[in-house]
N, C-alpha and C positions, 0 to 999 in steps of 0.2 A: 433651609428647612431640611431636616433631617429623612433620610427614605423610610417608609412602614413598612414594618416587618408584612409579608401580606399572613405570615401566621397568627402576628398579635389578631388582625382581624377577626379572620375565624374561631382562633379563641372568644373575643370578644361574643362573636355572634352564639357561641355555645353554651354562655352565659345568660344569654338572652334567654336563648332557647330551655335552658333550665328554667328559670327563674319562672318564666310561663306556664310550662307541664308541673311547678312545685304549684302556682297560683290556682291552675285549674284542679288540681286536685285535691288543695281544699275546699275551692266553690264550690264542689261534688260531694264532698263530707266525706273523702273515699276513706279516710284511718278509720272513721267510725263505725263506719257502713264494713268493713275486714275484720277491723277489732282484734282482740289477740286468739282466737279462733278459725278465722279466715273466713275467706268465703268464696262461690265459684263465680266467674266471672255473667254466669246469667244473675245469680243473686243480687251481684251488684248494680249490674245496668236499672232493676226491676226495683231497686231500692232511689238509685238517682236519676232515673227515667231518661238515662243517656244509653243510647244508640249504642248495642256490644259490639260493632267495628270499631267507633271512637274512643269506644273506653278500652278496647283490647290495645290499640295503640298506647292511650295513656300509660295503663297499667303497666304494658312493657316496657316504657320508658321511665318509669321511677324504679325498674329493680336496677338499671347499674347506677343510680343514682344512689343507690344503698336507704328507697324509702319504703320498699317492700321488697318482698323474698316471696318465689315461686314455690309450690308444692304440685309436682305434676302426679302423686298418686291419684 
C-alpha cells in the first residue's frame, strides 16, 4: 500500500469542513435573510434566532469561501 500524503488528508478534512459551514447556512436561510442589500450581523442572528457568536463565526467563514462579502462601513 501506497504512503498518504498527510496533506491529501487535511485537504480532505477542509472539504468537510466547507461543505458543513455551506449546509448550515442554508439551514439558517442566511442569503435570504442578507439579500442583495445586506444586513448587520444583529439583524441577522434576530431574523434566524441563532446566537451572534455562532453566526459571527459562520458568517466569517463563508467570505473566503467567496459566499458573501463584508462591508465594514
Amino acid at each position: 500500500m501506497d504512503k498518504v500524503d498527510p496533506r491529501e488528508i487535511l485537504e480532505l478534512g477542509q472539504y468537510v469542513w466547507m461543505a458543513r459551514t455551506l449546509m448550515a447556512s442554508v439551514e439558517l436561510d442566511i442569503y435570504s435573510t442578507v439579500g442583495e442589500n445586506g444586513a448587520t450581523l444583529e439583524e441577522v442572528a434576530q431574523v434566524t434566532k441563532a446566537s451572534e457568536r455562532g453566526l459571527s463565526g459562520l458568517l466569517n467563514a463563508l467570505i473566503p469561501m467567496g459566499l458573501l462579502t463584508r462591508d465594514d462601513e
